[in-house]
KEMARVEX-775446 format. One record per residue (C-alpha): residue number from 1; residue in one letter; x, y, z. Coordinates in nm, 3 decimals, always signed. Layout:
<sites>
{k->NUM, r->A, px->X, py->Y, pz->Z}
...
</sites>
This chain:
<sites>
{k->1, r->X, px->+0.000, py->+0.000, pz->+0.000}
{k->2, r->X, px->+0.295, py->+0.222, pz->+0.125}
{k->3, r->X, px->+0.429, py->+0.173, pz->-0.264}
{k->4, r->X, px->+0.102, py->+0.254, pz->-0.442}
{k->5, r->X, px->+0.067, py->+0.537, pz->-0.266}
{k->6, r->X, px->+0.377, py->+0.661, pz->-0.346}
{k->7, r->X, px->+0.357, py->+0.622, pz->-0.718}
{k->8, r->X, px->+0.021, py->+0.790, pz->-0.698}
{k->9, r->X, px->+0.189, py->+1.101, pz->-0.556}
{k->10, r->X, px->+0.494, py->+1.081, pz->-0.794}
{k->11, r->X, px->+0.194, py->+1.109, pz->-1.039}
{k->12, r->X, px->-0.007, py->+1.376, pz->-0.949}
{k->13, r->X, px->+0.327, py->+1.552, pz->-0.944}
{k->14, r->X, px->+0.397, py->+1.473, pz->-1.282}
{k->15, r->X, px->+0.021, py->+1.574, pz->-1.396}
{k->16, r->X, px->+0.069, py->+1.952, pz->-1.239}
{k->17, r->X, px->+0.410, py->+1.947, pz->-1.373}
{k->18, r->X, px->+0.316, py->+1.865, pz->-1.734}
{k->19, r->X, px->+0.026, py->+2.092, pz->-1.691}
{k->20, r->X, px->+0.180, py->+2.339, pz->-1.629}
{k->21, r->X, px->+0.413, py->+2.344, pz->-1.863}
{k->22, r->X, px->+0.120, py->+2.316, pz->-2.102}
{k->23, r->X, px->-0.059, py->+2.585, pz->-1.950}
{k->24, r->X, px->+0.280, py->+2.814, pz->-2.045}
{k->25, r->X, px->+0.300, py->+2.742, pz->-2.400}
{k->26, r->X, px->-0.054, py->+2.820, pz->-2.397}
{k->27, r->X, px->-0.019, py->+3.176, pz->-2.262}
{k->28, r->X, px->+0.256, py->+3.205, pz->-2.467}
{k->29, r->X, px->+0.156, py->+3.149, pz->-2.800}
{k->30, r->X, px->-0.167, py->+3.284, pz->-2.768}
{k->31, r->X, px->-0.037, py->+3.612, pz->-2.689}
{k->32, r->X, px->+0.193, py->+3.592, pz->-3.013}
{k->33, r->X, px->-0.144, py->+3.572, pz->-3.158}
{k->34, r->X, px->-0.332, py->+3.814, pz->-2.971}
{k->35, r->X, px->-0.009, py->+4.056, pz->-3.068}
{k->36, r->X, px->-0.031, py->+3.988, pz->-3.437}
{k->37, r->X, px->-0.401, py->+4.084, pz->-3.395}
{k->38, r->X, px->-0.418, py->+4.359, pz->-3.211}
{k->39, r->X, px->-0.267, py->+4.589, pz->-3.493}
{k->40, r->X, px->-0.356, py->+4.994, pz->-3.384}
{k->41, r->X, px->-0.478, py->+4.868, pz->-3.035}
{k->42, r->X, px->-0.332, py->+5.033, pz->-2.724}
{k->43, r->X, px->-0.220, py->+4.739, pz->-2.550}
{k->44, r->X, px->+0.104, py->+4.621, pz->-2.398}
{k->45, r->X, px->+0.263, py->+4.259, pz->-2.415}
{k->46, r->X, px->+0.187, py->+4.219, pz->-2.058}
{k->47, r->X, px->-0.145, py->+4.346, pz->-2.126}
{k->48, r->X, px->-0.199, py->+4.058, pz->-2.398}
{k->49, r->X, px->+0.018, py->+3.816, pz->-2.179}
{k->50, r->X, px->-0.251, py->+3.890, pz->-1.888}
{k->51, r->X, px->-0.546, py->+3.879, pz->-2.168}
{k->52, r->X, px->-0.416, py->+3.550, pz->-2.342}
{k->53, r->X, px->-0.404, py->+3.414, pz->-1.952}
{k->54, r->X, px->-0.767, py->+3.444, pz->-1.957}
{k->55, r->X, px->-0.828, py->+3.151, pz->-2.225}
{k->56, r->X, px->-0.544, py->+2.941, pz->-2.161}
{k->57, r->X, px->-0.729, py->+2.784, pz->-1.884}
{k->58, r->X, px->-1.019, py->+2.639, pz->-2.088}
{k->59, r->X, px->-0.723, py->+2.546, pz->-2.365}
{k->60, r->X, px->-0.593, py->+2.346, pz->-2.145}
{k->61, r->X, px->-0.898, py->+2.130, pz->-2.017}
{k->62, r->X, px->-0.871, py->+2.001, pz->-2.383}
{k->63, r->X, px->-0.552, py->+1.882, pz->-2.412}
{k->64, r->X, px->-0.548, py->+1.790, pz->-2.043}
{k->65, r->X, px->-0.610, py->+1.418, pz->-2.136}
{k->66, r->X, px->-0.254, py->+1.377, pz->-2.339}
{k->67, r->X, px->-0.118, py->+1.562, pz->-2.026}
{k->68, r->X, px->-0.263, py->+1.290, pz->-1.808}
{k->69, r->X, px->-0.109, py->+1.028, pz->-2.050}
{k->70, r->X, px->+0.232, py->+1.181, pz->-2.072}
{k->71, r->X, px->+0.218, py->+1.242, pz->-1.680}
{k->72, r->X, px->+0.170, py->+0.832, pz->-1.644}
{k->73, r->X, px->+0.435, py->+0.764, pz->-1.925}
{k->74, r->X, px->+0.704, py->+0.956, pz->-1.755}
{k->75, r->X, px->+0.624, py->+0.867, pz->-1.388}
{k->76, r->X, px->+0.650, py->+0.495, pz->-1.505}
{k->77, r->X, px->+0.963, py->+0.591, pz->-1.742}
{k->78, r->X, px->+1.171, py->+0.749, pz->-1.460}
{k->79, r->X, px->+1.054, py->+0.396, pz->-1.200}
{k->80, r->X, px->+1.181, py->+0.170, pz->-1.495}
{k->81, r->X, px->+1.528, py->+0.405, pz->-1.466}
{k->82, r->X, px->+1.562, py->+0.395, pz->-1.121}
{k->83, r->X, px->+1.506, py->+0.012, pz->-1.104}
{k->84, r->X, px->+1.178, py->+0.071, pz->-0.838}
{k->85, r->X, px->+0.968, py->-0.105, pz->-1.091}
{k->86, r->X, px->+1.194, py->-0.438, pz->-1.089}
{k->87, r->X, px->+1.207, py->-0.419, pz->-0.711}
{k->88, r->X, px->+0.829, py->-0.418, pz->-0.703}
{k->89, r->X, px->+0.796, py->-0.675, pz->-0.922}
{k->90, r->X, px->+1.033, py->-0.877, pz->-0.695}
{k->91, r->X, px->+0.792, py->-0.820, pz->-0.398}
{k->92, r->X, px->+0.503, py->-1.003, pz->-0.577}
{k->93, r->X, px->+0.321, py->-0.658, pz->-0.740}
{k->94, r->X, px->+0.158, py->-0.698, pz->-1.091}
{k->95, r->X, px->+0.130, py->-0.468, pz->-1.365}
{k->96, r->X, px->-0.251, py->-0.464, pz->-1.223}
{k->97, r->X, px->-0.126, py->-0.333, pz->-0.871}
{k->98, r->X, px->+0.096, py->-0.085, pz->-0.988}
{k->99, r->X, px->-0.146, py->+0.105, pz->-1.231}
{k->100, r->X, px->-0.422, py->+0.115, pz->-1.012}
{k->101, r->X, px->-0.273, py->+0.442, pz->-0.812}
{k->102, r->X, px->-0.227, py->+0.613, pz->-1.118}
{k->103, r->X, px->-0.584, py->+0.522, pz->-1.279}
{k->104, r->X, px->-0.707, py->+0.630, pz->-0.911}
{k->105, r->X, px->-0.578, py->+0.964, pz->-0.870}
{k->106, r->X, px->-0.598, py->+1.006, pz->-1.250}
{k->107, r->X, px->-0.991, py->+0.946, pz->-1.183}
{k->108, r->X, px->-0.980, py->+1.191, pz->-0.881}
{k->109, r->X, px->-0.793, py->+1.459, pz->-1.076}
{k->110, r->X, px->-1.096, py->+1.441, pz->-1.367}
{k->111, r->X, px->-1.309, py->+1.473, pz->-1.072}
{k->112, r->X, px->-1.116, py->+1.800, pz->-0.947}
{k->113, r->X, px->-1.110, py->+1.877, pz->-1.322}
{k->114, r->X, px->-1.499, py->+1.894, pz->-1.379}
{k->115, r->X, px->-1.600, py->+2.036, pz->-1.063}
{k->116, r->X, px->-1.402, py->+2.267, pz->-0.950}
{k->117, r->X, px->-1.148, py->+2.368, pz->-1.247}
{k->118, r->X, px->-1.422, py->+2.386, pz->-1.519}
{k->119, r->X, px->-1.601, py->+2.685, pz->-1.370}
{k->120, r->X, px->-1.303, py->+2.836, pz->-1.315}
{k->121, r->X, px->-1.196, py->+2.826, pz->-1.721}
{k->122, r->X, px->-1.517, py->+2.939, pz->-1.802}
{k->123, r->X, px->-1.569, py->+3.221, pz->-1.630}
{k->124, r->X, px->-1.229, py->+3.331, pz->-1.758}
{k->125, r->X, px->-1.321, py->+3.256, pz->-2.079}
{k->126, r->X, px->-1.647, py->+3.445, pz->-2.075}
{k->127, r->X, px->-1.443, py->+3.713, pz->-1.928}
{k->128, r->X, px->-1.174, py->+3.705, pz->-2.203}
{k->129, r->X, px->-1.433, py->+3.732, pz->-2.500}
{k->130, r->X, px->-1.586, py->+4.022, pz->-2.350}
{k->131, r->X, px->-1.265, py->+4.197, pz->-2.316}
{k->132, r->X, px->-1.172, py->+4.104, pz->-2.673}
{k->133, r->X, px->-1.485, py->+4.227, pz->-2.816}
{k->134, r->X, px->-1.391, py->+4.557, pz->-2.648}
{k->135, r->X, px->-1.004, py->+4.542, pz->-2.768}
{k->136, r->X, px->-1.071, py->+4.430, pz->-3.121}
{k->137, r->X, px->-1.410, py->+4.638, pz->-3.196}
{k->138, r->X, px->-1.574, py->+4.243, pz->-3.259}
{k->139, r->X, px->-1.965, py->+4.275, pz->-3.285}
{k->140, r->X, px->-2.117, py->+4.398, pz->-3.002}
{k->141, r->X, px->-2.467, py->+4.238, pz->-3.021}
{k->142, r->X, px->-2.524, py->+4.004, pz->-2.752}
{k->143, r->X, px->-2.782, py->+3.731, pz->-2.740}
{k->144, r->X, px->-2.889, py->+3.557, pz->-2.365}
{k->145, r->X, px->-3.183, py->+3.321, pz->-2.312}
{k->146, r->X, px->-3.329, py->+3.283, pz->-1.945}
{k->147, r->X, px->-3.634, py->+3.168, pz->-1.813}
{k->148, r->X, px->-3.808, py->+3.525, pz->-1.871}
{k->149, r->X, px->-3.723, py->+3.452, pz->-2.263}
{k->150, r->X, px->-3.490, py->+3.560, pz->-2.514}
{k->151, r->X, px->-3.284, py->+3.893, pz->-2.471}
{k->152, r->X, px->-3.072, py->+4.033, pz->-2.736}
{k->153, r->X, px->-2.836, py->+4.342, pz->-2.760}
{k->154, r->X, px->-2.734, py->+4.558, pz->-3.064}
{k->155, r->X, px->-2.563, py->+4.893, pz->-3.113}
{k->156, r->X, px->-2.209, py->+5.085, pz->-3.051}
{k->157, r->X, px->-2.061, py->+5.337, pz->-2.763}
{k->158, r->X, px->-2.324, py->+5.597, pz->-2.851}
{k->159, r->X, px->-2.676, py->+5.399, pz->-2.900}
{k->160, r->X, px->-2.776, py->+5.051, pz->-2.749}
{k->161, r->X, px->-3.103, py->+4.890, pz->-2.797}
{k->162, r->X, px->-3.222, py->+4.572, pz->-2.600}
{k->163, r->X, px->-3.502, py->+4.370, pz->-2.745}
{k->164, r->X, px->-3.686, py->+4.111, pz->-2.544}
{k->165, r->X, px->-3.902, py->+3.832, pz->-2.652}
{k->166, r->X, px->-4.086, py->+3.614, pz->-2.402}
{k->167, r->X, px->-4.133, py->+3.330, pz->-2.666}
{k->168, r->X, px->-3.919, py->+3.289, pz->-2.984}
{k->169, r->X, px->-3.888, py->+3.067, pz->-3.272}
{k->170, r->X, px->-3.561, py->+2.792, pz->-3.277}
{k->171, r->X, px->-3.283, py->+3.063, pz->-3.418}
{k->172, r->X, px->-3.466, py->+3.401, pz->-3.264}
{k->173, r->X, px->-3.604, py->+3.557, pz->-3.535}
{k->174, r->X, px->-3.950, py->+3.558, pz->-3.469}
{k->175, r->X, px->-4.049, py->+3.713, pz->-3.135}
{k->176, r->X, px->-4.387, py->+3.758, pz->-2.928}
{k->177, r->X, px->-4.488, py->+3.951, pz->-2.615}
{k->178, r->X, px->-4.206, py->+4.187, pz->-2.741}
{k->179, r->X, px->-4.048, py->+4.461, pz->-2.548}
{k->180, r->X, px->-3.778, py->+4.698, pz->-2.682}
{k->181, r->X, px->-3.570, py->+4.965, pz->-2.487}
{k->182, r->X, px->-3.336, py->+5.210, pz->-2.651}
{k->183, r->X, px->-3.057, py->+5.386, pz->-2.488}
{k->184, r->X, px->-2.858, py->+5.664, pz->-2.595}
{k->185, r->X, px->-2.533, py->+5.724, pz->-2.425}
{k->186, r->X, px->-2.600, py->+5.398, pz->-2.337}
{k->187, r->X, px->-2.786, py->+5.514, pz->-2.001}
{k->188, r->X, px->-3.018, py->+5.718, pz->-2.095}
{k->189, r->X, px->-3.371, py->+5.576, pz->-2.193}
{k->190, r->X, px->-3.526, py->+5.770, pz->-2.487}
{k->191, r->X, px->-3.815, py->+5.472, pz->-2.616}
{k->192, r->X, px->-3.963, py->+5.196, pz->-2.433}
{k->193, r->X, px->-4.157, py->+5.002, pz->-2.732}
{k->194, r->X, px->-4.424, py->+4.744, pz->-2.663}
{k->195, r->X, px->-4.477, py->+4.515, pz->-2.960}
{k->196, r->X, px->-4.752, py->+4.192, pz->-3.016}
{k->197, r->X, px->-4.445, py->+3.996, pz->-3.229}
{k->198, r->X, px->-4.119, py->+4.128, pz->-3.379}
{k->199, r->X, px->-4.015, py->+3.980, pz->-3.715}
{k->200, r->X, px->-3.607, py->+4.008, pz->-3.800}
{k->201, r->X, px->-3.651, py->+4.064, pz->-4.151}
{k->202, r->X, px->-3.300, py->+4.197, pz->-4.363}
{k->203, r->X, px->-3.177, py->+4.526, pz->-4.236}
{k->204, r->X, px->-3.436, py->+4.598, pz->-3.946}
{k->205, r->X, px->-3.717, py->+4.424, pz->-3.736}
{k->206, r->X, px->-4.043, py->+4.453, pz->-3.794}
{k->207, r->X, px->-4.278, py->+4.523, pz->-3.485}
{k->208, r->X, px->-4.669, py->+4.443, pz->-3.521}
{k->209, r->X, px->-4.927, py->+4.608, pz->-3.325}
{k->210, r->X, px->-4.701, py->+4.870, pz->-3.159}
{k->211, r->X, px->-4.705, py->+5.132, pz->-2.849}
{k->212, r->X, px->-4.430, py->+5.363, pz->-2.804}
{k->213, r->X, px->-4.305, py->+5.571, pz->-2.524}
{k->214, r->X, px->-4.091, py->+5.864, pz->-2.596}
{k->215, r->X, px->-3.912, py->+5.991, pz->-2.315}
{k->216, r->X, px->-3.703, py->+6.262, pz->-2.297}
{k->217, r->X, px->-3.340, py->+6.215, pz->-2.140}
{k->218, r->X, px->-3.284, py->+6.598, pz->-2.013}
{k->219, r->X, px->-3.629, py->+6.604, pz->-1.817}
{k->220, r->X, px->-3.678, py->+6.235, pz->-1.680}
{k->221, r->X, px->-3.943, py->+6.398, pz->-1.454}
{k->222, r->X, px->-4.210, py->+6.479, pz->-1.747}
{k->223, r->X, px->-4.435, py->+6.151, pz->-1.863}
{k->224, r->X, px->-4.352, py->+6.009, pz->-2.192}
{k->225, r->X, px->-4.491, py->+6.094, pz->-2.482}
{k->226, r->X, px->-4.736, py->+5.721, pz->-2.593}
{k->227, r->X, px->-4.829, py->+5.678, pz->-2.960}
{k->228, r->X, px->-4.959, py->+5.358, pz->-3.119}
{k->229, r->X, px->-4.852, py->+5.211, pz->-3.472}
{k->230, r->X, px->-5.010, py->+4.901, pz->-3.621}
{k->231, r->X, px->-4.607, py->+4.831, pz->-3.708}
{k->232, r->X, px->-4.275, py->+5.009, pz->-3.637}
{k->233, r->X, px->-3.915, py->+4.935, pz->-3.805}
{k->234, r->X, px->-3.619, py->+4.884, pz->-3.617}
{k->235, r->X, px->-3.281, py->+4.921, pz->-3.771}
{k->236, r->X, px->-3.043, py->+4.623, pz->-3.714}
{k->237, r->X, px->-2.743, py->+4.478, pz->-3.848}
{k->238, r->X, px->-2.828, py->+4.123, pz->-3.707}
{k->239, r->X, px->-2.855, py->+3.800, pz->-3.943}
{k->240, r->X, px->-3.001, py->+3.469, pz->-3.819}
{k->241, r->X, px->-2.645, py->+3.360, pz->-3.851}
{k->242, r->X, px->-2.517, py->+3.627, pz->-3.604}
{k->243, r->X, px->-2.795, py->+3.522, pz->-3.362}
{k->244, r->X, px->-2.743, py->+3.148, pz->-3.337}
{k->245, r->X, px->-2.352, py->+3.223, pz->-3.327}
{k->246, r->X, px->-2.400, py->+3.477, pz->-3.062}
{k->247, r->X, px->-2.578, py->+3.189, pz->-2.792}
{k->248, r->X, px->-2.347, py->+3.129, pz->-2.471}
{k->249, r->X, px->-2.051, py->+2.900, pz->-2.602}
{k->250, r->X, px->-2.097, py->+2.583, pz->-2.390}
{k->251, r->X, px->-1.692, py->+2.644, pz->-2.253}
{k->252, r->X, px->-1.810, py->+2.973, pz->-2.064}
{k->253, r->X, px->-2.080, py->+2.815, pz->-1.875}
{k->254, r->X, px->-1.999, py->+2.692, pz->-1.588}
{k->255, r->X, px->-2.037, py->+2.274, pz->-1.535}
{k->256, r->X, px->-2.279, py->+2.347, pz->-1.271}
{k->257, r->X, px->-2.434, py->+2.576, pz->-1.397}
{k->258, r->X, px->-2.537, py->+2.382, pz->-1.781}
{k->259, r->X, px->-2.809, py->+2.159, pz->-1.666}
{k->260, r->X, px->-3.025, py->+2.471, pz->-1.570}
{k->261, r->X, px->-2.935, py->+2.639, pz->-1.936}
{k->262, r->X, px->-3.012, py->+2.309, pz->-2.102}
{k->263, r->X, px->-3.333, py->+2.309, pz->-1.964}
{k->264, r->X, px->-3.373, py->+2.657, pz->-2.064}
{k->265, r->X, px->-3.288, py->+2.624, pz->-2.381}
{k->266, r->X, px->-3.504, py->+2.356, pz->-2.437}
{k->267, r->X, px->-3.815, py->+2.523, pz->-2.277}
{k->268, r->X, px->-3.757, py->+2.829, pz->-2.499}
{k->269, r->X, px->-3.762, py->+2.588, pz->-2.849}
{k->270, r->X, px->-3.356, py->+2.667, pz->-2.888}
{k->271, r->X, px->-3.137, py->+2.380, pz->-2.950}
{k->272, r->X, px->-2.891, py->+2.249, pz->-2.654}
{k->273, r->X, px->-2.777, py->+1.996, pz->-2.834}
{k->274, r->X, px->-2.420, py->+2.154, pz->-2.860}
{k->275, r->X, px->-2.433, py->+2.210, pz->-2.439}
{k->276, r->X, px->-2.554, py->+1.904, pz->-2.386}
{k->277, r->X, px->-2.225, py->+1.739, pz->-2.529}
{k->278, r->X, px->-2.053, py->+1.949, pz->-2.342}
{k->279, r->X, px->-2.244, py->+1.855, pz->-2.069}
{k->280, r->X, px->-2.147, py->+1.475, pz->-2.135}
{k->281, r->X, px->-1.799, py->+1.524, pz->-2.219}
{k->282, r->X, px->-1.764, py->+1.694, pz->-1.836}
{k->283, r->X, px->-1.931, py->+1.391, pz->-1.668}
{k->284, r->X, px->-1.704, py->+1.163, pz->-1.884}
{k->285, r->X, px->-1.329, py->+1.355, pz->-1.761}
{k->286, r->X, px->-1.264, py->+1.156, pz->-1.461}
{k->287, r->X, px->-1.326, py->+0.800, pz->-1.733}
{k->288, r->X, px->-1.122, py->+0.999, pz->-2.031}
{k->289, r->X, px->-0.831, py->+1.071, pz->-1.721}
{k->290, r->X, px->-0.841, py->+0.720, pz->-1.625}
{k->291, r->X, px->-0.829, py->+0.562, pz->-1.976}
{k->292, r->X, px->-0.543, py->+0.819, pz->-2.076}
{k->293, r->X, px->-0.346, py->+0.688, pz->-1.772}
{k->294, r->X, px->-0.387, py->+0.323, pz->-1.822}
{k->295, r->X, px->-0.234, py->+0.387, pz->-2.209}
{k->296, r->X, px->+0.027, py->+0.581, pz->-2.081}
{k->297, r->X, px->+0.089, py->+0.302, pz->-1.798}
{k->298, r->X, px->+0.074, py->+0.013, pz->-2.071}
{k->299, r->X, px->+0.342, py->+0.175, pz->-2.341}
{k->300, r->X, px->+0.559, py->+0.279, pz->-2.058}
{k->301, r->X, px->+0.559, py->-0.001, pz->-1.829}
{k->302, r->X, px->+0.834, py->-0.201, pz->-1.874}
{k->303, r->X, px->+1.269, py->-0.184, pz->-1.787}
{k->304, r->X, px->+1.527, py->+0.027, pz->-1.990}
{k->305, r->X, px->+1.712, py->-0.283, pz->-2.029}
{k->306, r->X, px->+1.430, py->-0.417, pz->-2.247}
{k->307, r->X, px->+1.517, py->-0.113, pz->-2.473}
{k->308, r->X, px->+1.244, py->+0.044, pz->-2.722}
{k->309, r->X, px->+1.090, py->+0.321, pz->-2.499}
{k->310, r->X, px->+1.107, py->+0.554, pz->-2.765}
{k->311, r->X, px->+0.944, py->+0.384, pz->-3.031}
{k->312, r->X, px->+0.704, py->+0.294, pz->-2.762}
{k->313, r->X, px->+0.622, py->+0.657, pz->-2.668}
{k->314, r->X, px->+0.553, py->+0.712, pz->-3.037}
{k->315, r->X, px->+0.301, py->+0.433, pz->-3.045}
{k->316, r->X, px->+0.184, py->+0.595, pz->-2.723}
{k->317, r->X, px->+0.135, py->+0.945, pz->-2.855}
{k->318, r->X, px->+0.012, py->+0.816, pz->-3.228}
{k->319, r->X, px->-0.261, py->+0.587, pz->-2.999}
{k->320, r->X, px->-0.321, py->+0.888, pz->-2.824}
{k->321, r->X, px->-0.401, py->+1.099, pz->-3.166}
{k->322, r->X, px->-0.672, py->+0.789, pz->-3.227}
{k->323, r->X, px->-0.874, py->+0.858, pz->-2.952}
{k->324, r->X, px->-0.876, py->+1.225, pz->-3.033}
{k->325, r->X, px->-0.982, py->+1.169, pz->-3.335}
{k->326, r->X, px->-1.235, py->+0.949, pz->-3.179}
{k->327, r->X, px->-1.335, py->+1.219, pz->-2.974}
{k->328, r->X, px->-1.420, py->+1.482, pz->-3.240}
{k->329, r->X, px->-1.598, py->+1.227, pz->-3.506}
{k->330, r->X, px->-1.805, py->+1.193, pz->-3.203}
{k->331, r->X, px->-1.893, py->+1.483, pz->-3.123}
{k->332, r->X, px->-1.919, py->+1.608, pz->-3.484}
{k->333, r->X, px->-2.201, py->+1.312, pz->-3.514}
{k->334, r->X, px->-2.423, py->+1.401, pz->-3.203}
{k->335, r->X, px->-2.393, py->+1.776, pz->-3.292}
{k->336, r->X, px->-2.560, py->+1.712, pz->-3.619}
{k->337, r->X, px->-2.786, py->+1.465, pz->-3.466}
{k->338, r->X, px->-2.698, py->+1.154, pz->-3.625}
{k->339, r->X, px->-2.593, py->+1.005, pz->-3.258}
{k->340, r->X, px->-2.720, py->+1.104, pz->-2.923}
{k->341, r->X, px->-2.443, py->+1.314, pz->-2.706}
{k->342, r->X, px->-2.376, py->+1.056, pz->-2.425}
{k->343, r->X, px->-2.280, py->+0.796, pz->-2.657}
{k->344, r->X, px->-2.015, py->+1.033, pz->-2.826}
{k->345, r->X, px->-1.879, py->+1.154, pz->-2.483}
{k->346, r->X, px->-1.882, py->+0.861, pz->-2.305}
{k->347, r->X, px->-1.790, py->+0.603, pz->-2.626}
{k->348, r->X, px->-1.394, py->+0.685, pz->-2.717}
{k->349, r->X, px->-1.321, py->+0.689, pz->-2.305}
{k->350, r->X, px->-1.465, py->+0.366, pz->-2.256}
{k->351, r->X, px->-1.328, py->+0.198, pz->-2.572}
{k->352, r->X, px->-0.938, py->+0.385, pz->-2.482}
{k->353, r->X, px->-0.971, py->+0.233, pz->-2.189}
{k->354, r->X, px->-1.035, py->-0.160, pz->-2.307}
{k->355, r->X, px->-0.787, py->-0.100, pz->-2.547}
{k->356, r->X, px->-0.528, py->-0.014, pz->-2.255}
{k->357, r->X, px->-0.624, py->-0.304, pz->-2.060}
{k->358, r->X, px->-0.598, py->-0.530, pz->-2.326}
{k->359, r->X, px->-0.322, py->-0.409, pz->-2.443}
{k->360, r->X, px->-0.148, py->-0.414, pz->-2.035}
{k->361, r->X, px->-0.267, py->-0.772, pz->-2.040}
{k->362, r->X, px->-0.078, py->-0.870, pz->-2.371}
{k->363, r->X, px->+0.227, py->-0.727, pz->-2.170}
{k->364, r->X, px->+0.196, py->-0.867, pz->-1.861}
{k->365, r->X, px->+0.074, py->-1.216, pz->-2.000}
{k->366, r->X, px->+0.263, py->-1.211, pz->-2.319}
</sites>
C-alpha cells in the first residue's frame, strides 16, 4: 500500500508538472497571436500576456487528457530508470497493482477537473471574449436566453437597444410579447416600445401592433410621450447567422451551472444539443483521465534494459491521436444529430480504456 501510494503522488506531481508546462505554452503562443491581432490597439505585451491568460485555462482542459497520459508515461519511465519497478515486481506486485494508483488519482484529478477547475476556465473565458470584443471592436450584439425569454443586444458606444421576446422561434427571429428599450449614451432611456411579435426581416425588425413611449433624457421627470402604430421598423445589423452564433458558447458556462441552461434552452424551443455534449464530455473527464493513464501506464511499463521506450512513446502518442480523433468524429455526429451526445462523450473513453487493458494484459501475459 505504502508503494502505491507513493507512485500515486509521484503522479499527481507529474500531472501539475506537465500541466503546467502546457498551461505556459498556452499563454505564450496565444499572446503571439493576440499581438499579431491587435494591430492599432493600445495594449502592452503584458497586457496581452494577462489577456491570453484568460483563455489558456479552458485550452488546457482540452488537451489535459494527453497531459494525463504523458504524466503516467514519464512517472513509469523514470521507475523503470531507477530500477523501483523491478524491485516491485520482486515483492510479488503486478502490472494490475501498480497502475491502479495512477488510474485512481488520475480518476480523482478528472473529478477536481470537472467540478471545481471547469467553472473556473469558463468564467475566464467568458471574461476574455468580452474583453476582446472591447479590444478588437468584434460585434457587439449580444444574445442571452433565461427563463423570462430571449434577450438580445445591438448597437455601438453611442446607442444601445435591447429587445426582449418572451417566446421565440428555434434561431430568434421571430419574437412575441415583445419589449424593446433604446438607450442613448448607453444610459439614458429615450423609447420603451411594446410590440404583439417582432419579425427580423433583412436590415431591421419589424414590430406588429405597436405602443411607443418617448421619453425625454434631459427632463426624466415629465411623462412620456405614448403613440400607437399598427407596425414600427427597427434598424439592425443582425442575421439569423449572427444570432445562433451569438448563444453562450458551452466552454463559458460553468459545469454546474449547464443543466439549468439546457433546460432553458429547451423550454424556450432553442437547440442544446451543442451544451448538452458538453455537458457529457464533463461527466465523462474523470473516465477519459483514467483511460489516458492506463495507455500511458501500458506503453511505458516495462525496464530500460528491455530497450524500445522511444518507439514505444511514439506508439503511445500516435494511440493517443486515435482517440482524439475518436473524440471529435463523435462529437461532430451528435452535434448534427446523427448520434445522441452521451454515446459520443462517453464512447472513445470507454473503448481507450479496453484498449489499454488489453493491451497491459498482452504485456503482462505475453
Amino acid at each position: 500500500m505504502t508503494f502505491k501510494i507513493y507512485v500515486g503522488r509521484r503522479f499527481v506531481a507529474s500531472i501539475f508538472f506537465v500541466f503546467f508546462g502546457i498551461l505556459m505554452l498556452a499563454i505564450l503562443f496565444d499572446a503571439i497571436e493576440l499581438a499579431r491581432r491587435s494591430g492599432d490597439a493600445d495594449v502592452s505585451f503584458v497586457g496581452l500576456l494577462g489577456l491570453a491568460a484568460l483563455r489558456a485555462p479552458s485550452i488546457s482542459i482540452k488537451v489535459a487528457p494527453y497531459a494525463v497520459m504523458l504524466a503516467a508515461m514519464w512517472t513509469y519511465a523514470r521507475l523503470a530508470r531507477s530500477s523501483e519497478l523491478v524491485v516491485a515486481r520482486a515483492g510479488g506486485m503486478s502490472g494490475w497493482d501498480l497502475v491502479t494508483p495512477v488510474m485512481v488519482a488520475a480518476a480523482l484529478v478528472g473529478v477536481v477537473t470537472t467540478t471545481v477547475y471547469n467553472p473556473v476556465a469558463a468564467t475566464l473565458l467568458d471574461r476574455f471574449k468580452r474583453v476582446e470584443a472591447e479590444l478588437f471592436g468584434k460585434d457587439g450584439s449580444l444574445v442571452e436566453v433565461t427563463r423570462e425569454g430571449l434577450w438580445l443586444r445591438q448597437g455601438n458606444v453611442f446607442a444601445q437597444t435591447v429587445i426582449h421576446g418572451a417566446e421565440s422561434n428555434a434561431n430568434g427571429t421571430e419574437l412575441k410579447r415583445v419589449m424593446v428599450l433604446r438607450y442613448a449614451d448607453q444610459d439614458s432611456l429615450t423609447q420603451q416600445i411594446i410590440a404583439k411579435s417582432a419579425k427580423l426581416e433583412p436590415g431591421s425588425w419589424r414590430l406588429e401592433t405597436v405602443v411607443i413611449y418617448e421619453f425625454d433624457p434631459k427632463r426624466p421627470e415629465v411623462p412620456p410621450v405614448r403613440r400607437e402604430r399598427a407596425f414600427h421598423l427597427i434598424d439592425t445589423d443582425l442575421t439569423p447567422e449572427q444570432i445562433v452564433n451569438s448563444f453562450a458558447a458551452p466552454d463559458t458556462i460553468s459545469f454546474w451551472k449547464l443543466p439549468d441552461l439546457i433546460s432553458t434552452l429547451k423550454s424556450k424551443g432553442f437547440s442544446s444539443r451543442n451544451h448538452e455534449i458538453h455537458f457529457h464530455a464533463a461527466l465523462a473527464t474523470p473516465l477519459i483521465f483514467a483511460a489516458m493513464a492506463l495507455l500511458g501506464s501500458a506503453f511505458s511499463m516495462r525496464h530500460v534494459r528491455f530497450g524500445g521506450l522511444g518507439i514505444m512513446a511514439l506508439y503511445a502518442a500516435l494511440t493517443g491521436f486515435v482517440v482524439y480523433f475518436l473524440l471529435q468524429i463523435g462529437q461532430a455526429l451528435a452535434g448534427s444529430g446523427f448520434i445522441a451526445p452521451w454515446p459520443a462523450a462517453w464512447g472513445p473513453p470507454f473503448a481507450a480504456l479496453l484498449f489499454a487493458a488489453g493491451l497491459l494484459l498482452q504485456f503482462e501475459d505475453g
